[in-house]
C-alpha positions as CSV (number, residue, x, y, z in Angstrom):
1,X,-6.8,16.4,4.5
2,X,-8.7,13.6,2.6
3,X,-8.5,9.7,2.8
4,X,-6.3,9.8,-0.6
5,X,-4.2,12.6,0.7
6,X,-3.6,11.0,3.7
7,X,-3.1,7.3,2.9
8,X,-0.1,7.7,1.7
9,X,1.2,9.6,4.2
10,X,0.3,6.5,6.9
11,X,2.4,4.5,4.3
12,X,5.6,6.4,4.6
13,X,8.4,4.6,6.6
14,X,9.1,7.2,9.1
15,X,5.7,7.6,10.7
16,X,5.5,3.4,10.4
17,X,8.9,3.8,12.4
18,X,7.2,6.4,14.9
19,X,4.2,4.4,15.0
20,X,6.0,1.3,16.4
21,X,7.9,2.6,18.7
22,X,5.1,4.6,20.5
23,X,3.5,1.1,20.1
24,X,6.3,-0.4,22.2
25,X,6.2,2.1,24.4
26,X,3.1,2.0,25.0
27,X,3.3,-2.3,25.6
28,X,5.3,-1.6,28.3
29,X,3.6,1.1,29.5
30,X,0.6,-1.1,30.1
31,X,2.5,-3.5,31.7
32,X,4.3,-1.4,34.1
33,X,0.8,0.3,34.7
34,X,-0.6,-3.3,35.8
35,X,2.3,-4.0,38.0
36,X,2.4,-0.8,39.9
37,X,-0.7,-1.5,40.4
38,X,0.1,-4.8,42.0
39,X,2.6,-4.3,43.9
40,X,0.9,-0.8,45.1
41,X,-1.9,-3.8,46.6
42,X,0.9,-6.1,48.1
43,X,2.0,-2.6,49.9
44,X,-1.5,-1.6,50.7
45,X,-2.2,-4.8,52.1
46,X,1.2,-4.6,54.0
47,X,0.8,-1.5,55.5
48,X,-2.7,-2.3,56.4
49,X,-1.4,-5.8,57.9
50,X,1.0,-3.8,60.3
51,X,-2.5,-1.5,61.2
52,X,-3.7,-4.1,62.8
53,X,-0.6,-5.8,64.3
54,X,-0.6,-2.2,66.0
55,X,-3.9,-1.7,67.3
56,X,-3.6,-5.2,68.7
57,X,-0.3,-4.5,70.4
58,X,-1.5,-0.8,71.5
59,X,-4.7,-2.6,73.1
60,X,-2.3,-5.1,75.2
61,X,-0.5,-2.5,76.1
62,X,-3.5,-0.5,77.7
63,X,-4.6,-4.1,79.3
64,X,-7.6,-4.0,76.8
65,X,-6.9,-7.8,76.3
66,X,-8.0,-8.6,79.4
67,X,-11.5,-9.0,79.2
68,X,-14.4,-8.2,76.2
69,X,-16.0,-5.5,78.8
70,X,-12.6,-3.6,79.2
71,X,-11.7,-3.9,75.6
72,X,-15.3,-2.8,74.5
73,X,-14.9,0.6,77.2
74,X,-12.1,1.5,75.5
75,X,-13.0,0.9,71.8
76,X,-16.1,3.5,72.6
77,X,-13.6,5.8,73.7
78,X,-11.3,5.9,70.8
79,X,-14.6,5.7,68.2
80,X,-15.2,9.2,69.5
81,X,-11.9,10.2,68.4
82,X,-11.1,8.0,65.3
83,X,-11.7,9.7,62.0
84,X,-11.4,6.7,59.8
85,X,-14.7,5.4,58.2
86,X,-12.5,2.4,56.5
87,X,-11.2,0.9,60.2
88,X,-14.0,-1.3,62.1
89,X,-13.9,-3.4,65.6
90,X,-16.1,-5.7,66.9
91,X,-16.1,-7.5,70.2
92,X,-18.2,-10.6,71.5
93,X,-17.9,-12.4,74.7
94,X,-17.2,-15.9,75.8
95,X,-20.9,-16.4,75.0
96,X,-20.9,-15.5,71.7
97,X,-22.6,-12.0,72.6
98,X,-21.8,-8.9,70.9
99,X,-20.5,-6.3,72.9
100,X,-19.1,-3.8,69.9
101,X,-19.2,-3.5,66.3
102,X,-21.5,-5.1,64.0
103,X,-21.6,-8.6,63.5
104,X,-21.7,-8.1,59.6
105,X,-18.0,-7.5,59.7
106,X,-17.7,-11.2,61.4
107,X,-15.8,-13.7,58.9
108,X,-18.4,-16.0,59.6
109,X,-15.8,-19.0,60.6
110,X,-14.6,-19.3,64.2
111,X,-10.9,-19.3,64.4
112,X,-10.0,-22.5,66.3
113,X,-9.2,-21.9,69.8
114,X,-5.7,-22.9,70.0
115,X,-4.9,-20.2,67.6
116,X,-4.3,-16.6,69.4
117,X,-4.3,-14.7,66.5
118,X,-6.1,-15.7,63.2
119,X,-6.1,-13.5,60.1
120,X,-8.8,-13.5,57.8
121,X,-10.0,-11.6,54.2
122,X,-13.7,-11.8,53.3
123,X,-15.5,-9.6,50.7
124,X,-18.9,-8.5,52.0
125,X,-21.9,-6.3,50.5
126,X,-23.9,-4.0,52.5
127,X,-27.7,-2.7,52.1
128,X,-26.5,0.0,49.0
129,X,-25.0,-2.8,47.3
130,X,-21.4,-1.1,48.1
131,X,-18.9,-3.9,48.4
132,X,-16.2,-3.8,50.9
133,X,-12.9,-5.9,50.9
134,X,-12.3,-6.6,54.4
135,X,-8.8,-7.5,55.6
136,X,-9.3,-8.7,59.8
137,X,-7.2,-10.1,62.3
138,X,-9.2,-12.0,65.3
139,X,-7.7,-12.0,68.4
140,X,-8.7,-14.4,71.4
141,X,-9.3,-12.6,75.3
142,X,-8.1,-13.4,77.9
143,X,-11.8,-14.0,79.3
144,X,-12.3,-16.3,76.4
145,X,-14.1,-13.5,74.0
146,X,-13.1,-12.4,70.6
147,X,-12.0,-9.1,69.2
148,X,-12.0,-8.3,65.9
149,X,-9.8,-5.8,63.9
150,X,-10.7,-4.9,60.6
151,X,-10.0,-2.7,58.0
152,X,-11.8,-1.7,54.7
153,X,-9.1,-2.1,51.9
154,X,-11.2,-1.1,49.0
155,X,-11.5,2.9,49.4
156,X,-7.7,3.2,50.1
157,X,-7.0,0.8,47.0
158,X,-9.3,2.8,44.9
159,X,-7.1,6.0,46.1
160,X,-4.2,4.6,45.0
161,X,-5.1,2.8,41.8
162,X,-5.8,6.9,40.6
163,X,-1.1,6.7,40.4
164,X,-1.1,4.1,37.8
165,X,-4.5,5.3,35.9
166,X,-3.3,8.8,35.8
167,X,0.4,7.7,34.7
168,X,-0.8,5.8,32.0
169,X,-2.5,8.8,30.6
170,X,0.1,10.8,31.1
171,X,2.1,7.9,29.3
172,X,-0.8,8.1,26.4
173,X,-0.4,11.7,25.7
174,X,3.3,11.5,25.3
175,X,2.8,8.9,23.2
176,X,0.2,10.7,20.9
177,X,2.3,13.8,20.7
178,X,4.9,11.7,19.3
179,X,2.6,10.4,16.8
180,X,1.5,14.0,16.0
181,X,5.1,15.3,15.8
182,X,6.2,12.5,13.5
183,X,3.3,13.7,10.6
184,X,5.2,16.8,9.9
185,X,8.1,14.8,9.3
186,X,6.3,12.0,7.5
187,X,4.5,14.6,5.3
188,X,8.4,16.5,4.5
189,X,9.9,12.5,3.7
190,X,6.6,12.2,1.2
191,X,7.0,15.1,-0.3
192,X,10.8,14.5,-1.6
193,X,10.0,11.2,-2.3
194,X,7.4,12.2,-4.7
195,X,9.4,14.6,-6.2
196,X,11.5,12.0,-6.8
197,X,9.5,9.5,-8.0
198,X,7.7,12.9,-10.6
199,X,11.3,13.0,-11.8
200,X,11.6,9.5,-13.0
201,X,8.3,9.4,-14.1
202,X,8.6,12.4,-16.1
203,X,11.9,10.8,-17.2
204,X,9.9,7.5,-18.5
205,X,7.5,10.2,-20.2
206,X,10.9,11.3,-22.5
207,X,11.4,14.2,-20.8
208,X,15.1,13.5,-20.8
209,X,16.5,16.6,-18.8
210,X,14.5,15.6,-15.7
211,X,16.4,14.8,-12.6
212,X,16.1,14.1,-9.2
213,X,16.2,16.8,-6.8
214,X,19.5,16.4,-4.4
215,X,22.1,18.2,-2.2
216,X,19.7,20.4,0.1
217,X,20.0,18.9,3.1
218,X,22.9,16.4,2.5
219,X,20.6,13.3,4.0
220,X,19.9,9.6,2.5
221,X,17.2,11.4,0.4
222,X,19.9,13.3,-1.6
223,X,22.8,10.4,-1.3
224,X,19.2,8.4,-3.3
225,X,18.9,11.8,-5.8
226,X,22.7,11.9,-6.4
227,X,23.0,8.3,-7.5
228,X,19.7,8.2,-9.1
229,X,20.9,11.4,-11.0
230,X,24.2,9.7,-12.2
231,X,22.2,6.8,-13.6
232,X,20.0,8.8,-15.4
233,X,22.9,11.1,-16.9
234,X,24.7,7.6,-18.0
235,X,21.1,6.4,-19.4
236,X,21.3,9.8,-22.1
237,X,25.0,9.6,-22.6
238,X,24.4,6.2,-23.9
239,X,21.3,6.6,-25.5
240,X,22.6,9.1,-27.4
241,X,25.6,7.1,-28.8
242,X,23.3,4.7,-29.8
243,X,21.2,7.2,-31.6
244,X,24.5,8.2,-33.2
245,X,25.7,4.9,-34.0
246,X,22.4,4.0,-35.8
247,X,21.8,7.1,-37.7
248,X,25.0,6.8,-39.1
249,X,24.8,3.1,-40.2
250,X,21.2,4.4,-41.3
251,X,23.0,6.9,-43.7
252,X,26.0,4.5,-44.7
253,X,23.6,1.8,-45.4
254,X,20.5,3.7,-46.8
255,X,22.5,4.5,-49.8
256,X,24.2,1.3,-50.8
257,X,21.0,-0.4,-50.7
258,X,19.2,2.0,-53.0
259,X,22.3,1.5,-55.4
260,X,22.2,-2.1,-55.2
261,X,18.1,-2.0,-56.0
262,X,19.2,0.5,-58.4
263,X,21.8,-1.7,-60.6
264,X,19.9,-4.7,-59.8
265,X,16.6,-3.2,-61.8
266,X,19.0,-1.9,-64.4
267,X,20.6,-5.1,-64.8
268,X,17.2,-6.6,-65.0
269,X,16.3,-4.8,-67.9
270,X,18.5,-6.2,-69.8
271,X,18.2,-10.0,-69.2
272,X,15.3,-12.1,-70.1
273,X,14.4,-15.5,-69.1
274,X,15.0,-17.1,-65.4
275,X,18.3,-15.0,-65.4
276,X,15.6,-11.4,-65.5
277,X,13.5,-13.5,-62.9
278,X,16.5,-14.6,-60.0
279,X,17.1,-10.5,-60.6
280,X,13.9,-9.5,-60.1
281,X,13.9,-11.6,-56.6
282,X,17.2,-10.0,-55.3
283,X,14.9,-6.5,-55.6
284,X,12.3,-7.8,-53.6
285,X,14.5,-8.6,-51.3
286,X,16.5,-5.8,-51.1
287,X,13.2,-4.1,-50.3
288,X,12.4,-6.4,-47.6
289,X,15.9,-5.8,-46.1
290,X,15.1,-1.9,-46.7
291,X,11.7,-2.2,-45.1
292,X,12.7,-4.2,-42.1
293,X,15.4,-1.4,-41.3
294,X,13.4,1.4,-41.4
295,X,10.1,-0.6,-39.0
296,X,13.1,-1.4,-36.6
297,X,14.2,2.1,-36.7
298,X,10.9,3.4,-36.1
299,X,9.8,1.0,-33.3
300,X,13.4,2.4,-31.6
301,X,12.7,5.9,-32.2
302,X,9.0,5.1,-30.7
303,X,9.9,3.1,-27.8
304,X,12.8,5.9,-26.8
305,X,10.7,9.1,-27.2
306,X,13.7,10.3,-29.5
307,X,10.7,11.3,-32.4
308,X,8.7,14.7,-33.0
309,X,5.7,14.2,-31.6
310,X,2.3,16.6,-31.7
311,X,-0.2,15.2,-29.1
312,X,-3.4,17.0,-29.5
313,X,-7.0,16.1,-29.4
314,X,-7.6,14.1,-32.2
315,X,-11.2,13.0,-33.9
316,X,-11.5,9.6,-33.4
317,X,-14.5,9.0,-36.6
318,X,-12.5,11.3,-38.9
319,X,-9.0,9.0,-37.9
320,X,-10.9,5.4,-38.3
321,X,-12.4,6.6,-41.6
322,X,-9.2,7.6,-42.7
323,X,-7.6,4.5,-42.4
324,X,-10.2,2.5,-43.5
325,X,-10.4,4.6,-46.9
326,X,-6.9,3.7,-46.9
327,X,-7.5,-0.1,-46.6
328,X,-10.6,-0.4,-48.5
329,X,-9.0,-1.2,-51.8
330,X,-7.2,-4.0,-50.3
331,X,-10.2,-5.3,-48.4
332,X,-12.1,-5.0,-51.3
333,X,-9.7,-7.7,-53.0
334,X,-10.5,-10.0,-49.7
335,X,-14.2,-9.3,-50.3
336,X,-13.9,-8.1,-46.3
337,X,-15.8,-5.1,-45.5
338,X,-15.1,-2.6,-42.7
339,X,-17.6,-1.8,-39.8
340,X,-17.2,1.2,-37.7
341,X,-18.2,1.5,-34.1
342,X,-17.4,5.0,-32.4
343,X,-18.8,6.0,-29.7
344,X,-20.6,9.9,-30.3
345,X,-18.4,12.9,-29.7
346,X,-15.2,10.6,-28.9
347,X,-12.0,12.5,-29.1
348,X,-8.5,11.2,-27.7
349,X,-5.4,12.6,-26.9
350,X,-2.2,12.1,-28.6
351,X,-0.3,12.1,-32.2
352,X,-2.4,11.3,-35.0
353,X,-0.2,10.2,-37.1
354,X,1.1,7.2,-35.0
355,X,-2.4,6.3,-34.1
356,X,-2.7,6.1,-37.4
357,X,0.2,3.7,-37.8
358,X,-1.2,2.0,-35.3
359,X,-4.4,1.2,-36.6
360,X,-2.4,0.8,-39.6
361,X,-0.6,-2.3,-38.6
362,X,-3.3,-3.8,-37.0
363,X,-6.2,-3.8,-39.9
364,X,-3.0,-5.0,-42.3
365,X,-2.8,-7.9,-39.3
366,X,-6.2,-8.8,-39.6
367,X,-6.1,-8.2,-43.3
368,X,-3.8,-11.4,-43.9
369,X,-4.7,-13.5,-41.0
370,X,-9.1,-13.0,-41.3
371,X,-10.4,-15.2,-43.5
372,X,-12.6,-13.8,-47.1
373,X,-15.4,-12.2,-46.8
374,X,-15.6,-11.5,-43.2
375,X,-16.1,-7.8,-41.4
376,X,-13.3,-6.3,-39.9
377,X,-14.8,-4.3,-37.1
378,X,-13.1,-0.3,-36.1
379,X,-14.1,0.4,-32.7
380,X,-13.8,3.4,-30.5
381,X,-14.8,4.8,-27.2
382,X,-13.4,7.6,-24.8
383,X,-13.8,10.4,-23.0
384,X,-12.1,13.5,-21.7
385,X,-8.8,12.7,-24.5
386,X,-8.2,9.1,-23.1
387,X,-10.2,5.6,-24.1
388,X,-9.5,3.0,-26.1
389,X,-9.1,1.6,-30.1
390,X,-10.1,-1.5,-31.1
391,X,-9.5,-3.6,-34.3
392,X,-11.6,-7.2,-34.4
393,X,-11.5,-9.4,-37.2
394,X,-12.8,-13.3,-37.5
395,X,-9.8,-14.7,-37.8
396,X,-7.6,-17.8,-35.9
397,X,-7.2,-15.1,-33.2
398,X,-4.4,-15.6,-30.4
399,X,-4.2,-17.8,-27.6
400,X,-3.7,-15.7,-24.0
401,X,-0.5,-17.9,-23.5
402,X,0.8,-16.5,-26.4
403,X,0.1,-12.6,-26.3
404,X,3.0,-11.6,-24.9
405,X,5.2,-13.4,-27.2
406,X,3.4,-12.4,-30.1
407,X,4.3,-8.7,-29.1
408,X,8.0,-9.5,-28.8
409,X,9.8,-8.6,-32.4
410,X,10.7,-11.0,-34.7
411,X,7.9,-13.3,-33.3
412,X,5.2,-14.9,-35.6
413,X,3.6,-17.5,-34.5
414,X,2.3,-19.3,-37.7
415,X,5.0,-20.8,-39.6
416,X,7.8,-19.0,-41.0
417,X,7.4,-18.0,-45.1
418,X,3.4,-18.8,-44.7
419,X,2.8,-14.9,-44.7
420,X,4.8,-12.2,-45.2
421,X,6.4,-9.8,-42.6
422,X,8.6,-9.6,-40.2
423,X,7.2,-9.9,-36.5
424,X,7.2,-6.3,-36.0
425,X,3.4,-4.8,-36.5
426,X,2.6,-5.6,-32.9
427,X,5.9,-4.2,-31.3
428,X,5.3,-1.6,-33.0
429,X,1.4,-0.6,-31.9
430,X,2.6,-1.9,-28.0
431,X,5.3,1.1,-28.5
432,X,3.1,3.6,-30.0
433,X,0.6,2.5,-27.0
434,X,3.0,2.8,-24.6
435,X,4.2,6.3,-25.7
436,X,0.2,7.5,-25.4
437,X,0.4,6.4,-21.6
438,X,-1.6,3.1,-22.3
439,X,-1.0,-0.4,-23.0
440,X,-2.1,-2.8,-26.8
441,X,-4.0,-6.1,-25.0
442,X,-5.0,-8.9,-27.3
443,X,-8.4,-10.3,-26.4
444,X,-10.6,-13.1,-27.9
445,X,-13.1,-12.4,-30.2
446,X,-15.1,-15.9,-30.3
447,X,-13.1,-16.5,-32.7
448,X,-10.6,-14.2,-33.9
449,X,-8.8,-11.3,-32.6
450,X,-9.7,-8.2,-30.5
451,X,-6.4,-6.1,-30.0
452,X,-7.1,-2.9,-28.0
453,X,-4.7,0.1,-28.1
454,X,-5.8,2.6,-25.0
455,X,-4.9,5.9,-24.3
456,X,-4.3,8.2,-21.0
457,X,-4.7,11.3,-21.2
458,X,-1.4,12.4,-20.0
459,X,1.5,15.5,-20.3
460,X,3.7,13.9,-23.0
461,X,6.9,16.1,-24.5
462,X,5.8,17.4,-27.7
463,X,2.1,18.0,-26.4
């Protein structure tokens, strides 16, 4: 499985779940594991404490505190029979001379001689460089000499520090099986989620008979594909009245309006003077009024997927040459000139004819707004059906404050009746743009404008 397969995966909410709570686990785990350890030292160092309290007692009980000579016959005896490396004696006389044991095992501090017993703990290091924690009791004759009980605690501490060390692995493993059994069900949550989330998209896309998969296992994931699968069913019932309300006030309307332009013209005709001219005005704007109905209807149609649409791989040099054949006559007027950039070979992916609209709308934008005799430059690059369209003119151009807004309908930003239109090229284009899987971004030219319409590549209905 690779990084980008499994990133997502280490996203999911269940495995974060499992993740955390093997965390947890493991917290405490570590903290137990520290004090077992400590309290298997204060038991170690208890047992070994009672050890010597022994071996002191069984030594007054044999009369072995008597006298260093006595003590030290005995102590020769028992090394004969003593197995343990970890348990050292040493005895010294009144005189300070040693009489058994070595006298690197001493504490190095004379216990003060109104103290029978004295315990002591002293770390030492032999030849090898092997340290040894030594835990001693010192124990004053009878005959004035000292005997010395000690015991090594580090080998038995190392024994038992194996419990907590081999626990916490133990500990670890659980842990990391849990981790590994929560990927299966991490991977089976991703997977419906996705499917989800293709559903929607494909939804978005105008593939209006998508929906969520649900009722399979009867968990939240279904209770989620149920409710999003209501919603979506709502979403078409009432995109579909609207589609029947407005094609049937497109009908009712279409034909009283043609009538009126009809008896208007006719009426027209037979007037002369400023009477023939207010007449001639109510059919201009008749045809405004019939203009701005059928750009709204289109930018609705567009922005709903509710449209015939044939995406295919279209020419990009044989679309912008099109268009600009189209627009020549009315650049010509402006004394503008057209200037075609296309990068070789580039092809995109989508309906021609609304690209074509596009490109439309936005060379008839920089057609009012870019002053006489200036290039309008046609740009193009892509690859493998997506890329991107540009239009650039030398115009006033638009601020980066106001590009959003100037995409919203019914928004012109120069002042109202200074040039024709309605506020609805750029909705337009940021629909058709939108429908190709892209986005229309208004850049600055230094000066004018720069509007780009890309395209993705993508599986649109109709395609």
């Amino acid at each position: 499985m690779s990084w980008a397969e499994l990133r997502p995966l280490l996203a999911t909410s269940s495995l974060r779940q499992a993740t955390t709570i093997a965390f947890i686990c493991l917290l405490f785990s570590l903290i137990s594991i520290v004090l077992t350890n400590q309290l298997l030292e204060v038991v170690m160092r208890s047992h070994v404490r009672d050890m010597l309290l022994n071996d002191v007692r069984g030594q007054q009980l044999q009369g072995g505190m008597d006298s260093a000579e006595q003590l030290t016959w005995g102590l020769r005896y028992r090394q004969q029979l003593d197995v343990r490396k970890e348990r050292q004696a040493t005895v010294i006389d009144h005189n300070g001379k040693l009489l058994f044991g070595s006298r690197e095992l001493l504490p190095g501090v004379t216990p003060p001689s109104k103290d029978r017993l004295h315990w002591y703990h002293i770390s030492l290091t032999n030849e090898q460089g092997e340290i040894a924690e030594v835990l001693g009791l010192s124990v004053t004759l009878n005959d004035g000499g000292q005997y010395y009980s000690a015991f090594d605690l580090r080998p038995m501490l190392e024994r038992t520090r194996i419990i907590p060390l081999a626990t916490g692995a133990g500990l670890l493993l659980l842990l990391l099986s849990i981790l590994i059994t929560a990927l299966p069900f991490g991977l089976h949550n991703l997977y419906r989620i996705n499917r989800i989330r293709d559903a929607l998209a494909r939804y978005a896309n105008g593939d209006y008979t998508a929906m969520a998969p649900a009722v399979q296992h009867g968990d939240e994931f279904d209770q989620l594909g149920i409710e999003i699968n209501h919603g979506l069913l709502r979403i078409n019932k009432l995109m579909d009245e609207v589609k029947h309300i407005t094609s049937h006030i497109a009908h009712e309307l279409r034909t009283p309006l043609t009538r009126l332009q009809s008896r208007l013209l006719t009426a027209s005709e037979q007037l002369s003077g400023p009477a023939r001219e207010e007449l001639l005005c109510a059919v201009q704007d008749s045809e405004r009024i019939q203009h701005l109905f059928r750009a709204v209807m289109r930018i609705a149609e567009v922005e709903t997927g509710r449209m015939a649409c044939h995406f295919q791989m279209v020419e990009v040099r044989e679309l912008l040459e099109d268009v600009a054949e189209y627009y020549q006559p009315l650049a010509d007027e402006r004394g503008c000139r057209f200037e075609l950039e296309i990068q070789p070979g580039c092809q995109l992916f989508g309906d021609r004819a609304l690209l074509f609209q596009a490109l439309a709308n936005l060379i008839d934008n920089a057609l009012k707004y870019a002053p006489a005799q200036q290039a309008i430059t046609l740009a193009a690059r892509g690859r493998n059906g997506q890329g991107t369209l540009q239009v650039r003119d030398r115009g006033p151009g638009i601020s980066p404050a106001q590009s959003e807004r100037a995409m919203e309908r019914f928004q012109r930003l120069e002042a109202k009746g200074s040039t024709q239109g309605h506020g609805l090229g750029l909705t337009l284009v940021k629909a058709i743009a939108e429908l190709h899987g892209g986005e229309l971004r208004l850049g600055d030219h230094q000066p004018g404008l720069a509007a780009t319409l890309s395209v993705r590549k993508r599986a649109l209905p109709g395609g």
